[in-house]
C-alpha positions as YAML, in Angstrom:
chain: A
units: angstrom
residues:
- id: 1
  name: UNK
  ca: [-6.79, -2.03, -15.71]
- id: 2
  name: UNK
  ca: [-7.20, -1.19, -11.95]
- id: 3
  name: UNK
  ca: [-7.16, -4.16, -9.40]
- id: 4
  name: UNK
  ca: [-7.13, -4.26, -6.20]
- id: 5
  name: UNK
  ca: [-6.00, -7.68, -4.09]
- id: 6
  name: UNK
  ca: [-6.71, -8.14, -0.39]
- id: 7
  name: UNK
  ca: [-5.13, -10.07, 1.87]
- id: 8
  name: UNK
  ca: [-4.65, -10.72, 5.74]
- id: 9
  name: UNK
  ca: [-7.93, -12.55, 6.49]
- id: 10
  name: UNK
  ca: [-7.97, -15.51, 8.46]
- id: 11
  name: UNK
  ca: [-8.93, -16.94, 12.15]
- id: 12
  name: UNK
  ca: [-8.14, -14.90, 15.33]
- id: 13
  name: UNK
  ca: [-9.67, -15.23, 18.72]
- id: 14
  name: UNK
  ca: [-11.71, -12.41, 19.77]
- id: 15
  name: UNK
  ca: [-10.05, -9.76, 21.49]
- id: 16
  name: UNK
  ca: [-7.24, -10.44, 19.24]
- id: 17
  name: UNK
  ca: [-5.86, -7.85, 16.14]
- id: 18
  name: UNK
  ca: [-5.45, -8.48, 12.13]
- id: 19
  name: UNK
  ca: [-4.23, -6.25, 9.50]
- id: 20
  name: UNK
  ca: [-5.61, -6.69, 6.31]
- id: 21
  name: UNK
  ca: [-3.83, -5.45, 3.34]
- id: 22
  name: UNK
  ca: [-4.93, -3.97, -0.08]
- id: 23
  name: UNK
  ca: [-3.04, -3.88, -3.03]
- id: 24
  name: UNK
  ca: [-3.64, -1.23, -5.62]
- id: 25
  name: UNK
  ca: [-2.33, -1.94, -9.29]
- id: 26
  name: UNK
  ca: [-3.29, -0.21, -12.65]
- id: 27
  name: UNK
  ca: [-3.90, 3.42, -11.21]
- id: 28
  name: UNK
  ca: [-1.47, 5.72, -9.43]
- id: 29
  name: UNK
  ca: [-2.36, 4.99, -5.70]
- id: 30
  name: UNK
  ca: [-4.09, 7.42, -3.30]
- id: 31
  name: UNK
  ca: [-5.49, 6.84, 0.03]
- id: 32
  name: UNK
  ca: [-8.03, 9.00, -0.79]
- id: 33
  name: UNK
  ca: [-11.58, 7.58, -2.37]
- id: 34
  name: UNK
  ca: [-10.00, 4.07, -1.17]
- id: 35
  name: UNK
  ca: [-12.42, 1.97, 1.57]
- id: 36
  name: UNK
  ca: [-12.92, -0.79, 2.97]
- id: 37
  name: UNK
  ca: [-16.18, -3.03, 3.30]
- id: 38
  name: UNK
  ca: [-17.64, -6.01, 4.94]
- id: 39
  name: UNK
  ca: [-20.32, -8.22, 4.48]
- id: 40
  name: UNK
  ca: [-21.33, -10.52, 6.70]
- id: 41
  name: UNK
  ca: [-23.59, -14.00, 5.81]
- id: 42
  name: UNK
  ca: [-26.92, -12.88, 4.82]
- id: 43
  name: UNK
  ca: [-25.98, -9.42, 5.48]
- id: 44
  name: UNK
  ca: [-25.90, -6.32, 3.14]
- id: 45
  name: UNK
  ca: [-22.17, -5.11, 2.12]
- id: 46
  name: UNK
  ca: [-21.46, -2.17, 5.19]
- id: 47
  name: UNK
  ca: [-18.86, 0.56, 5.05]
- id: 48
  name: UNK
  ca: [-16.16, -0.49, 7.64]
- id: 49
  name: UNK
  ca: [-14.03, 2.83, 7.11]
- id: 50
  name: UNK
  ca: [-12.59, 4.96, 3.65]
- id: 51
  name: UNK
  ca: [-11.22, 8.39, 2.89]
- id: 52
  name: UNK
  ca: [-13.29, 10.87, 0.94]
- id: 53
  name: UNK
  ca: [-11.93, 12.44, -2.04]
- id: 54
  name: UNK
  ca: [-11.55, 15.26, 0.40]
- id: 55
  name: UNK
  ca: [-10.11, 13.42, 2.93]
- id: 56
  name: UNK
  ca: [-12.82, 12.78, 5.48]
- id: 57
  name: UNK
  ca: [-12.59, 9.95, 7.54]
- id: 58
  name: UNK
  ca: [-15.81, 7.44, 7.38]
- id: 59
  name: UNK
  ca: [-16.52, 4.80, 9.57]
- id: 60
  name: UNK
  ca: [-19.37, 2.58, 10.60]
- id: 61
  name: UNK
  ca: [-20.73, 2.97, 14.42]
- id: 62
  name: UNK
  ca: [-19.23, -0.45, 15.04]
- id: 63
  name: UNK
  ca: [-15.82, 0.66, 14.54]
- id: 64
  name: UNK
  ca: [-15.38, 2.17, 17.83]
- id: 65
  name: UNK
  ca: [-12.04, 3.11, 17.52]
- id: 66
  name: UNK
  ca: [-10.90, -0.16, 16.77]
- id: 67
  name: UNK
  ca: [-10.61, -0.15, 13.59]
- id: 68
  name: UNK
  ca: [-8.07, 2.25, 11.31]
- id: 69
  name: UNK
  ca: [-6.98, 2.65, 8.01]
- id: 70
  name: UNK
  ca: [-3.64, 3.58, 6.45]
- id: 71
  name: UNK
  ca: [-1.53, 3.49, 3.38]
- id: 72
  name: UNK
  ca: [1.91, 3.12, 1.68]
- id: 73
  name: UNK
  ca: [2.84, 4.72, -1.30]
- id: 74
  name: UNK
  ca: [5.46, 2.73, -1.92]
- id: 75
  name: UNK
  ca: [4.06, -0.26, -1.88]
- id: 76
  name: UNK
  ca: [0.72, 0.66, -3.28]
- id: 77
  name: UNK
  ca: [-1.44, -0.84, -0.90]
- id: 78
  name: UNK
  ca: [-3.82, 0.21, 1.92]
- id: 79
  name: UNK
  ca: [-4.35, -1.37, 5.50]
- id: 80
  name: UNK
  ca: [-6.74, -2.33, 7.88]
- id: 81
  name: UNK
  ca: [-5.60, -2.70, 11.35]
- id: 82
  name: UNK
  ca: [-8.19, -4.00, 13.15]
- id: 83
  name: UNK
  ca: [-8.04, -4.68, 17.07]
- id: 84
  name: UNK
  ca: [-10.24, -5.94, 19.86]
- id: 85
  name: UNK
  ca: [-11.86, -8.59, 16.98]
- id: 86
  name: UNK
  ca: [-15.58, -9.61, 18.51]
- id: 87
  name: UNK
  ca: [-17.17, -12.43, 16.97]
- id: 88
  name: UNK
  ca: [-19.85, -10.08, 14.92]
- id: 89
  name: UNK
  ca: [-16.85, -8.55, 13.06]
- id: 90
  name: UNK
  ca: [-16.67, -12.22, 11.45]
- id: 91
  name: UNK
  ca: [-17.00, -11.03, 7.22]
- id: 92
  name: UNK
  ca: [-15.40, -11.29, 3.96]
- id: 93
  name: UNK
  ca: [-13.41, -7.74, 3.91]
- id: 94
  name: UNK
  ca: [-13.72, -5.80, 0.44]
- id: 95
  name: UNK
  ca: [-11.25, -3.07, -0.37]
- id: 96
  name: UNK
  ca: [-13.14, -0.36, -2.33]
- id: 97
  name: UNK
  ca: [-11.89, 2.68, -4.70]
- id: 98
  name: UNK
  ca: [-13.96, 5.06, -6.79]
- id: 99
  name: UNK
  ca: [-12.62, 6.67, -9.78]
- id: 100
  name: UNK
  ca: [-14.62, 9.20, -11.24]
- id: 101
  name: UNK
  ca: [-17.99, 7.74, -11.29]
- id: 102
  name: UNK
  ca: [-16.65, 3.85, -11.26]
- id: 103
  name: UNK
  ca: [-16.67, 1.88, -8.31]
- id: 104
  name: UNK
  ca: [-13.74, -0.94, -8.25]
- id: 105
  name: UNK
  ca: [-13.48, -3.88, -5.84]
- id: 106
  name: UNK
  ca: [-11.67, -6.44, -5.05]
- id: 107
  name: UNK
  ca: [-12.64, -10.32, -4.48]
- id: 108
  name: UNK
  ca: [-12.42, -10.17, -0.59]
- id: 109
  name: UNK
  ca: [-10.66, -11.58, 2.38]
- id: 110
  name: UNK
  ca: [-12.55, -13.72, 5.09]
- id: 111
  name: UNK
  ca: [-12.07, -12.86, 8.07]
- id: 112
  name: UNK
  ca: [-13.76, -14.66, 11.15]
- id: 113
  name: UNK
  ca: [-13.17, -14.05, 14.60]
- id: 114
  name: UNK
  ca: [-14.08, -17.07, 17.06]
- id: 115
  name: UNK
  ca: [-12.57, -19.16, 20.17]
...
């Protein structure tokens, strides 16, 4: 059974940083087809950045460079290092992998950026 498990979220200033991590259990664990998501209140769920199957790089316009995703094998979990936080970046976090034609999440990490 694949789960993934994020963690990381919390309060930071803006103009601060937060990694967020993602941990990957049930499958063998690839970078690739892995995402993360946001979703802000009374917002739709928004690509944040992810790795195609074919190893693209996808990001929303927000990122701006700020934003970048990474992965350990050996621990089986994917990152989110985000940096220069503004208070619209304020969401729960998902971490997202496709298999095949199945979609997996996990429950999400809050993150909310304020002074």
């Amino acid at each position: 059974q694949v789960q993934l498990v994020e963690s990381g979220g919390g309060l930071v200033q803006p103009g601060g940083s937060l990694r967020l991590s993602c941990s990957v259990s049930g499958t063998a664990f690839s970078l690739f087809g892995m995402a993360w998501y946001r979703q802000a209140p009374g917002k739709q769920r928004e690509l944040v950045i992810g790795l195609t199957d074919g190893g693209w790089q996808n990001y929303g316009d927000f990122v701006e460079g700020r934003f970048a995703i990474s992965g350990d094998n050996d621990e089986n979990t994917m990152y989110l290092q985000m940096n220069s936080l503004k208070p619209e970046d304020t969401a729960v976090y998902y971490c997202h992998r496709r298999i095949g034609a199945k979609d997996y999440w996990g429950e999400g990490t809050l993150v909310t950026v304020s002074s």
